[in-house]
C-alpha positions in Angstrom: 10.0 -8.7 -15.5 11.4 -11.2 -13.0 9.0 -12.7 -10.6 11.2 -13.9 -7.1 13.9 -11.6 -7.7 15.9 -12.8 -4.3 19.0 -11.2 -3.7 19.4 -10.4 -7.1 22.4 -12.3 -8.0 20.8 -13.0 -11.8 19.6 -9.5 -12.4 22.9 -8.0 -14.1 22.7 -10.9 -16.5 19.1 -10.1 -17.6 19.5 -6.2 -17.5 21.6 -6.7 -20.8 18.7 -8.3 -22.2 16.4 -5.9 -21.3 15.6 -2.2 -22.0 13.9 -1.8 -18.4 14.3 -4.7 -15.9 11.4 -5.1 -13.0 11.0 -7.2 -10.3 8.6 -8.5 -7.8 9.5 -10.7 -4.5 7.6 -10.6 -1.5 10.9 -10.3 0.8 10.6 -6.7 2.1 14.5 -5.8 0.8 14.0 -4.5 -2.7 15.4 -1.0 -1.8 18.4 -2.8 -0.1 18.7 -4.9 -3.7 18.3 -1.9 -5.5 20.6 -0.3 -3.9 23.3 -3.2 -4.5 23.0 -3.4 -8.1 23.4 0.2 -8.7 26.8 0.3 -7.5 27.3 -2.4 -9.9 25.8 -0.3 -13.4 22.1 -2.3 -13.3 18.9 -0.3 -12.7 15.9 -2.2 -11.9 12.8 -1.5 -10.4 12.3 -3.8 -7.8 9.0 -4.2 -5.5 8.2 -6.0 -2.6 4.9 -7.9 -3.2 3.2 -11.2 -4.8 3.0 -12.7 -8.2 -0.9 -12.9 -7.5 -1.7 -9.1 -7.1 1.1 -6.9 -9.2 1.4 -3.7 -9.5 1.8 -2.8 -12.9 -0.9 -1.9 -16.0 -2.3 -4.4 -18.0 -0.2 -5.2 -21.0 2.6 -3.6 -19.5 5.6 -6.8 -20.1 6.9 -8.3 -23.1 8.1 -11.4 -21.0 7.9 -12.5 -17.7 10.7 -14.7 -15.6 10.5 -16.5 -13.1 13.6 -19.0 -11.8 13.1 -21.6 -8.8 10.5 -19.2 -7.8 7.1 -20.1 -9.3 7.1 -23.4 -6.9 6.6 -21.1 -4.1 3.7 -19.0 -5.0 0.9 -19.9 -2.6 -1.8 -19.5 -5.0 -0.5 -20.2 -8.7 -3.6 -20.4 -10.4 -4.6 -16.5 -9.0 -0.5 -15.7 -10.3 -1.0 -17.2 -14.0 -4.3 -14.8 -14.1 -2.2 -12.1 -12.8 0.4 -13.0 -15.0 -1.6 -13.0 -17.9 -3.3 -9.7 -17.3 0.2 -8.1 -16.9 2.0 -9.8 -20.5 1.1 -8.0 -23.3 -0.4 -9.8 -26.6 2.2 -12.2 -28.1 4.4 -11.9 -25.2 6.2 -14.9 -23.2 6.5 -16.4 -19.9 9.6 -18.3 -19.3 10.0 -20.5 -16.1 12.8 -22.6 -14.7 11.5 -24.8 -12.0 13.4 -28.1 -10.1 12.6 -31.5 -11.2 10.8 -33.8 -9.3 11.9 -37.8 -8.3 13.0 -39.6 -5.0 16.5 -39.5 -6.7 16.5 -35.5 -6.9 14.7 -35.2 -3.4 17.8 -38.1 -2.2 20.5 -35.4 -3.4 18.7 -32.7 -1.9 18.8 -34.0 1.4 22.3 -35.5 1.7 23.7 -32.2 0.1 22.1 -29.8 2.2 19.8 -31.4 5.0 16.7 -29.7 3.4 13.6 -31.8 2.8 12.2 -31.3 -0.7 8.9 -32.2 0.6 9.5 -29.5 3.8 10.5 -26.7 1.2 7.6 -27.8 -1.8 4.9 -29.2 -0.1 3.2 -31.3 -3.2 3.6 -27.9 -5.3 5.8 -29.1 -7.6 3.6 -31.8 -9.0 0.6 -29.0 -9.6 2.9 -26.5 -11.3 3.1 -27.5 -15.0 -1.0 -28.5 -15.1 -1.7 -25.0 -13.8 0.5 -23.2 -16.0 -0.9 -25.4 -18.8 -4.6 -24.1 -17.5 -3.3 -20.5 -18.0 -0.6 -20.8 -21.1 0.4 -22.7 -24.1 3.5 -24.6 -24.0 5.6 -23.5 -26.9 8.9 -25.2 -25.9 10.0 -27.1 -22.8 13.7 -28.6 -22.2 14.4 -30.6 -19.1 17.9 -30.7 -17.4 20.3 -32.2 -17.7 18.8 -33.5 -21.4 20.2 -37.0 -21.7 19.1 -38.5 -18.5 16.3 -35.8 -17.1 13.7 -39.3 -17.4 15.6 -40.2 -14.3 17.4 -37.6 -12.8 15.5 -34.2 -13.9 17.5 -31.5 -12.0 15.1 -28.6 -13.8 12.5 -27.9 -16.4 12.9 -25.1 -18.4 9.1 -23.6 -20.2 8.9 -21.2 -22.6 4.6 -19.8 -22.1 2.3 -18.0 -24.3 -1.0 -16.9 -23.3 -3.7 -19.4 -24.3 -5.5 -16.9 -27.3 
């Protein structure tokens, strides 16, 4: 289940590692997204709504995914609840998020003109100790590996749910 699906540019990619492929994003466009990927072979089910009321059964995902989407939630902590009730026993959360320094924030602004602290607020910061409230780390890589003390473009999580 991707959380944040977008436009759904990275959904063919996970459809072939998936026997169904779901989505959640609260854009109102997931018929429109739907629509696009099944001219291109990928069925999903796609919903408009948030990661902090689903609509899906407990226990009803293996693994949940969200990319440079998890930063946005407005309330993570009620989302990691949600999340939980919605992963089935043993199952994995796996989140890609962007790194946090002046350096990254710097880049962010001379490449684009965005403000990291316009688009993030101070989320970023309380991302990893609310997921930690919710889940157990079982493996986290930073990007890119050699420098990511300095320059951490992303941090890559691999979640369980605390037992």
């Amino acid at each position: 289940m991707k959380i944040g699906y977008g436009s759904g540019v990275h959904l063919p990619y996970w459809a072939t590692k998936a026997k169904e492929l779901h989505g959640i994003d609260p854009h109102p466009h997931a018929d429109e997204v739907t629509q696009r990927l099944a001219k291109h072979g990928v069925t999903a089910h796609l919903v408009s709504g948030s990661a902090e009321a689903m609509p899906y059964p407990d226990a009803h995902f293996d693994c949940l995914l969200a990319i440079s989407a998890i930063e946005f939630i407005p309330d993570l902590p009620a989302a990691c609840r949600e999340m939980r009730q919605v992963l089935r026993p043993g199952g994995c959360v796996v989140i890609v998020t962007p790194g946090q320094s002046p350096l990254v924030d710097f880049g962010l602004k001379l490449f684009t003109g965005k403000s990291a602290k316009a688009d993030y607020g101070d989320r970023r910061s309380a991302v990893l100790p609310t997921l930690l409230e919710h889940f157990d780390l079982d493996r986290r890589r930073s990007f890119p590996p050699i420098i990511s003390g300095l320059v951490c473009l992303y941090t890559a999580l691999r979640l369980k749910a605390k037992a």
